[in-house]
VEXDREN-2710 file (C-alpha; in Angstrom, 1 decimal):
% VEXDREN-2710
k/r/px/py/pz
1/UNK/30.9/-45.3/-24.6
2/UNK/31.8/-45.1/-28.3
3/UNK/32.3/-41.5/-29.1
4/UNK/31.3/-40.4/-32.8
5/UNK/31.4/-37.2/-35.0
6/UNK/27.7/-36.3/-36.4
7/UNK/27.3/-34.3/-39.5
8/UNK/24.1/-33.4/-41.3
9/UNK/23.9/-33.2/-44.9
10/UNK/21.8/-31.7/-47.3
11/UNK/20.5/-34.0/-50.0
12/UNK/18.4/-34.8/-53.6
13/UNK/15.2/-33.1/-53.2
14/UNK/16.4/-30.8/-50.4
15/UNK/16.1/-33.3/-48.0
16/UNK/18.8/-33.6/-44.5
17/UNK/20.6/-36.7/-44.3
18/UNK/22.1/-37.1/-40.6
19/UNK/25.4/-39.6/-40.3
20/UNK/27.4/-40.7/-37.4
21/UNK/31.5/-41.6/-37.5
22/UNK/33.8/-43.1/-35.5
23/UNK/37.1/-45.4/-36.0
24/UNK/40.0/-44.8/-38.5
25/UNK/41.0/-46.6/-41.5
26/UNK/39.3/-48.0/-44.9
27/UNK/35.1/-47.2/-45.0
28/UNK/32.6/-49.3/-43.7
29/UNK/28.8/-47.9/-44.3
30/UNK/26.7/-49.5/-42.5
31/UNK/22.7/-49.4/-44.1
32/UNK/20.2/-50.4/-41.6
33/UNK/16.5/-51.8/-42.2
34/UNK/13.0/-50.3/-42.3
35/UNK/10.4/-50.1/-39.8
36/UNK/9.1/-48.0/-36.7
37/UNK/12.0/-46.3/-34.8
38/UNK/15.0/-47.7/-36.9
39/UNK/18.3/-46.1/-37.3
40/UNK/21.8/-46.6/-37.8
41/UNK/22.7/-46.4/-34.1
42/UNK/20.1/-48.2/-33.1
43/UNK/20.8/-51.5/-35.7
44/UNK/24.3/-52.1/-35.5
45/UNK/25.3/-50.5/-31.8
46/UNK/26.4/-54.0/-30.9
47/UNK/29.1/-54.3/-33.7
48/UNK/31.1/-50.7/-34.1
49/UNK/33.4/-51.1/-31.3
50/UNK/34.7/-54.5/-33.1
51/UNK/35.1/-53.3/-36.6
52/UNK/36.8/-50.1/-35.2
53/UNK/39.5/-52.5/-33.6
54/UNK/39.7/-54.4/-36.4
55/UNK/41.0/-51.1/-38.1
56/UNK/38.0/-49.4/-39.7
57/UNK/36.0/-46.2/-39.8
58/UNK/32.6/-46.8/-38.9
59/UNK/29.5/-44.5/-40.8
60/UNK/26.2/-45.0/-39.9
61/UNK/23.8/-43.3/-41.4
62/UNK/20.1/-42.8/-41.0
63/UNK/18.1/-43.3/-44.1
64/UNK/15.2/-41.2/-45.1
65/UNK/12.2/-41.3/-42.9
66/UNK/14.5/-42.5/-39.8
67/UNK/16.7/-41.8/-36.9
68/UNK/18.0/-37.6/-37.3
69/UNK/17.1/-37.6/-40.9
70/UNK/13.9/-35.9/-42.8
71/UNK/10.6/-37.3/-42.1
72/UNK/8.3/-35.8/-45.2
73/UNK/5.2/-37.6/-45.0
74/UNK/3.8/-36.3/-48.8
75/UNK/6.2/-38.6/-50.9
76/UNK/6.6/-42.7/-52.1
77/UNK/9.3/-44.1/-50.1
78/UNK/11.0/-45.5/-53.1
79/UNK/14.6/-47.5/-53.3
80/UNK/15.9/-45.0/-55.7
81/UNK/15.1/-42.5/-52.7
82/UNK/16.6/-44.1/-50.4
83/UNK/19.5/-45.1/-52.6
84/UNK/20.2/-41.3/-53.8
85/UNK/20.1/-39.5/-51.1
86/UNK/22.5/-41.7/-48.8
87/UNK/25.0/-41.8/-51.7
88/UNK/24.5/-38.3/-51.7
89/UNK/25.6/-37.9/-48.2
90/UNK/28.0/-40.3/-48.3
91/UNK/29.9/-38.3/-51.3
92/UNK/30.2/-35.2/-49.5
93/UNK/31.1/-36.6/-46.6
94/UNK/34.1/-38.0/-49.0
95/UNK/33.3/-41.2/-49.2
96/UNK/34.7/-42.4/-52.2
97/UNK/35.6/-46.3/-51.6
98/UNK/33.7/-48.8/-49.3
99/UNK/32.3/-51.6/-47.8
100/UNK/28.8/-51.6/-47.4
101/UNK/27.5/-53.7/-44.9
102/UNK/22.6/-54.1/-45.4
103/UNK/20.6/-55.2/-43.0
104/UNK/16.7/-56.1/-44.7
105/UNK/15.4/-52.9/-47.0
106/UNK/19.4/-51.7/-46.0
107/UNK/20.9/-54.8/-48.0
108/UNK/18.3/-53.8/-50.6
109/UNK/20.1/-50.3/-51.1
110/UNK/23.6/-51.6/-50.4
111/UNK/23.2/-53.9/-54.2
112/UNK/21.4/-51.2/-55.4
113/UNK/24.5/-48.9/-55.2
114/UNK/27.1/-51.6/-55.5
115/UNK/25.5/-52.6/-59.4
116/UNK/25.0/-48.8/-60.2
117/UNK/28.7/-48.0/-58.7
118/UNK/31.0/-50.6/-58.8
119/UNK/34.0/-48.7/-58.5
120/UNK/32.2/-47.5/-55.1
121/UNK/31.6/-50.5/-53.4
122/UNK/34.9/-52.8/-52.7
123/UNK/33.0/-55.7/-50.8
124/UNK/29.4/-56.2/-49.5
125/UNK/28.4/-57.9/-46.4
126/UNK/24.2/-58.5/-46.5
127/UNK/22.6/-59.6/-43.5
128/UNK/18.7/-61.1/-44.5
129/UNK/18.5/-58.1/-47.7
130/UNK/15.3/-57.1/-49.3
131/UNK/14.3/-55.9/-52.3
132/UNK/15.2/-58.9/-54.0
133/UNK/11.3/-60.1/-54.5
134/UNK/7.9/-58.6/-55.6
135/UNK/6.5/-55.9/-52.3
136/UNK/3.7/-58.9/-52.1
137/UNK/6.0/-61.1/-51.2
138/UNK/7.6/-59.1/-48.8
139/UNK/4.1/-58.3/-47.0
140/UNK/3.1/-61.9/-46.7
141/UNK/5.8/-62.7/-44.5
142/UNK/4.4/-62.3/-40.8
143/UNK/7.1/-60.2/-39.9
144/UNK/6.2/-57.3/-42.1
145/UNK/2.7/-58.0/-41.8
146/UNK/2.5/-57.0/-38.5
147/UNK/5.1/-54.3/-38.6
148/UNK/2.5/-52.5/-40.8
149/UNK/-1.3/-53.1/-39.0
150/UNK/1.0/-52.4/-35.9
151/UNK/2.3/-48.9/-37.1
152/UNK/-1.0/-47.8/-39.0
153/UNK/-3.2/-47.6/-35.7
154/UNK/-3.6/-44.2/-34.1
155/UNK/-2.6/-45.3/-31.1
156/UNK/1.0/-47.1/-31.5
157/UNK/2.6/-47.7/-28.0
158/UNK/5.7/-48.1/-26.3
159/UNK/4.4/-52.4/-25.6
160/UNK/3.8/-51.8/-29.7
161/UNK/6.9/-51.2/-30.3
162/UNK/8.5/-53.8/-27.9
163/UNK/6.4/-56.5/-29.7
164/UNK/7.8/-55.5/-33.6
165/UNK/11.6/-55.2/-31.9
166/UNK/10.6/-59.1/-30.2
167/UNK/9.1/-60.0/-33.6
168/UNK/12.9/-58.9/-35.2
169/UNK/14.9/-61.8/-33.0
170/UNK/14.1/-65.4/-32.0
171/UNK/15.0/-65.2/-28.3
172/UNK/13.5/-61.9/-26.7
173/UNK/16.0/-61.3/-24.4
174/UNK/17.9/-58.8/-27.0
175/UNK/15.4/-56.4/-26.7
176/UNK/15.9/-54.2/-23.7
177/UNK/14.2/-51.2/-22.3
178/UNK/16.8/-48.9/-23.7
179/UNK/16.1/-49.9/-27.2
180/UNK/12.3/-49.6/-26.6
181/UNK/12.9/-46.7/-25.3
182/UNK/15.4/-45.4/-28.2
183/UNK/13.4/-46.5/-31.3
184/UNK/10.1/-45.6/-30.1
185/UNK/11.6/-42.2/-29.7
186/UNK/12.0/-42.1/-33.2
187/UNK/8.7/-44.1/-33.8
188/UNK/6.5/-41.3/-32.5
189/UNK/8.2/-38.4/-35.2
190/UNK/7.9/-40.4/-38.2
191/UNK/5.0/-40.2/-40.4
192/UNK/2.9/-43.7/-42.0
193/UNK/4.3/-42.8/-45.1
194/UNK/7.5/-44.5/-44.0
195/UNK/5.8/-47.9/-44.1
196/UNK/2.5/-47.1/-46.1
197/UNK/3.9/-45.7/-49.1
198/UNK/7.2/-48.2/-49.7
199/UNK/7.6/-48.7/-52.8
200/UNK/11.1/-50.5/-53.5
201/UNK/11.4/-51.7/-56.9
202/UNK/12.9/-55.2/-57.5
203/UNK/16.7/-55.3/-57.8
204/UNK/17.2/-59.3/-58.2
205/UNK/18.8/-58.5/-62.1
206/UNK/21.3/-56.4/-60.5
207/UNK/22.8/-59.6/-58.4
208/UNK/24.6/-60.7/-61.8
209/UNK/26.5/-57.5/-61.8
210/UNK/28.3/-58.2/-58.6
211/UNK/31.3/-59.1/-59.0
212/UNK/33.1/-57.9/-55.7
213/UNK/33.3/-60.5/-52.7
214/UNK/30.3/-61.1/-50.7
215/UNK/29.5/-62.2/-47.4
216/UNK/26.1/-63.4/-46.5
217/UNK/24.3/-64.1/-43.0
218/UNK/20.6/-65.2/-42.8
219/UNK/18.8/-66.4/-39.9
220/UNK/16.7/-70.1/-40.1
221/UNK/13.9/-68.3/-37.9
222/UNK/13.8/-65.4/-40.3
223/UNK/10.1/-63.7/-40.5
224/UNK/10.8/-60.9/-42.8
225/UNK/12.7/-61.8/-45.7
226/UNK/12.1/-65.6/-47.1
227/UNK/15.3/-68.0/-47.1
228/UNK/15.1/-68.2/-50.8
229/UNK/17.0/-65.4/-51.2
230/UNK/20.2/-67.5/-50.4
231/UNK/19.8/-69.3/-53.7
232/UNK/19.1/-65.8/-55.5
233/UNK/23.1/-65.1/-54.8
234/UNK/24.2/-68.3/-55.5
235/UNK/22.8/-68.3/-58.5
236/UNK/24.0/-65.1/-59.7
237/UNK/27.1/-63.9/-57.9
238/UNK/30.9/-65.4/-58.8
239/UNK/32.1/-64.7/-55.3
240/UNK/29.4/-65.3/-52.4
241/UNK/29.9/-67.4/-49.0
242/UNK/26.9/-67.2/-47.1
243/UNK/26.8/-68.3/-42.7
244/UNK/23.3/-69.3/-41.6
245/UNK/22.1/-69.9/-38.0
246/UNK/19.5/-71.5/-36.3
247/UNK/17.6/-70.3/-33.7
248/UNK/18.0/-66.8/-35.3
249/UNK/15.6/-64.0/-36.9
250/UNK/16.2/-61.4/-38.9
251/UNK/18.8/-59.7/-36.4
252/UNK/21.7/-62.0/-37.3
253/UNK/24.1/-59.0/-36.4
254/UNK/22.2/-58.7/-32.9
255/UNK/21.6/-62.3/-31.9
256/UNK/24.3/-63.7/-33.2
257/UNK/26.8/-60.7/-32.3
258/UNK/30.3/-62.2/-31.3
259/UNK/30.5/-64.4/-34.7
260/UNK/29.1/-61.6/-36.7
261/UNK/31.8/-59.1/-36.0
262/UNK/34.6/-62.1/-36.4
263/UNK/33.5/-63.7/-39.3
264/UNK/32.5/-59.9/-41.0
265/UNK/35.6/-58.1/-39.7
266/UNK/38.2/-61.6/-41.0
267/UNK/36.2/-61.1/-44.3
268/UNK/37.3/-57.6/-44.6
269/UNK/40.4/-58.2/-43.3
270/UNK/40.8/-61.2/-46.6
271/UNK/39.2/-58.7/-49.1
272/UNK/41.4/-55.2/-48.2
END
């Protein structure tokens, strides 16, 4: 079992941001997604072990409203929140040069930070990122519609949860019982702010400002975050590659785990 260090920061607004470490060598941040029970551990369990071979120390936070970080259920659950008080973290943790590596509203944050701090960010790697079309958008797609009737009733349920986790993948058999179990542990403390008051602003503009590398991964059997995204960062970006996958939702990193820790961990490895 991977052992990490834990350390708890206090942040903007006088919020606690909790982080996890493990590994040794240049940064890699990892920025994981919204939605009932999420965290850092949770998201990307299945790929710290390679990237810590591959000569890296691993951080995994937990964003605002998730995992061992504050909850406050009286405030808009804005991108610049979530944005501020990770970076915040991050720098006294003394983080001063990484890779960021965005899951969904995670890959929202991780260009976010990388347009406003480019002398942060050496390299992105974005699996399915948000906050790169209007919220209406976003809560057309099936994925995130039922994410949020799901999480707004009174009575939300361990089978709940198990259904959005299913609803994250295109075969089922990723989601066990331990990571029911683990993110509906987290599901039960947070408040419907997390979800019912999002508001992320729209970051597509900033993709022009990217200059680092970039690695992309999107699933074909995505149902959060529309495939049209892919033509966003062509479109914008001087250095993107992007790897899609069939058969594949919007856990590319879970589903597709073996190729995502190669191909992401040989990217690094080309862009040190």
């Amino acid at each position: 079992m991977t052992r990490f260090k834990e350390a708890t920061y206090s942040v903007t607004g006088g919020y606690s941001i909790h982080l996890r470490e493990t590994g040794s060598g240049p940064h890699v941040v990892f920025l994981h997604g919204s939605g009932p029970g999420a965290s850092g551990l949770s998201n990307f369990r299945q790929n710290v072990d390679a990237f810590v071979d591959a000569g890296f120390t691993v951080i995994l936070p937990d964003l605002i409203g998730y995992g061992q970080s504050s909850m406050p259920d009286d405030i808009d659950y804005t991108l610049t929140l979530f944005v501020e008080t990770v970076r915040d973290a991050l720098r006294q943790h003394g983080v001063r040069h990484a890779t960021l590596i965005g899951n969904s509203l995670g890959g929202g944050i991780a260009i976010q930070m990388a347009a406003d701090e480019p002398d942060l960010v050496h390299n992105l790697v974005l699996m399915a990122p948000g906050c790169i079309e209007e919220l209406g958008v976003y809560f057309a797609m099936p994925g995130i519609a039922n994410m949020k009737s799901s999480f707004g009733s009174d009575d939300f349920s361990p089978e709940d949860q198990r259904r959005l986790i299913e609803s994250l993948v295109h075969d089922p058999v990723h989601v066990t019982d331990e990571l029911v179990a683990e993110r509906y542990d987290v599901a039960k403390r947070q408040p419907k702010a997390v979800l019912a008051r999002m508001k992320t602003h729209n970051v597509r503009d900033c993709l022009q400002k990217l200059t680092m590398p970039i690695l992309l991964f999107w699933g074909r059997e995505e149902e959060f975050m529309p495939l049209s995204g892919i033509d966003y960062f062509f479109d914008h970006c001087p250095d993107i590659r992007c790897i899609t996958f069939s058969k594949v939702g919007h856990w590319v990193q879970v589903e597709r785990e073996a190729e995502f820790n190669r191909y992401a961990t040989e990217f690094l490895d080309e862009t040190r």
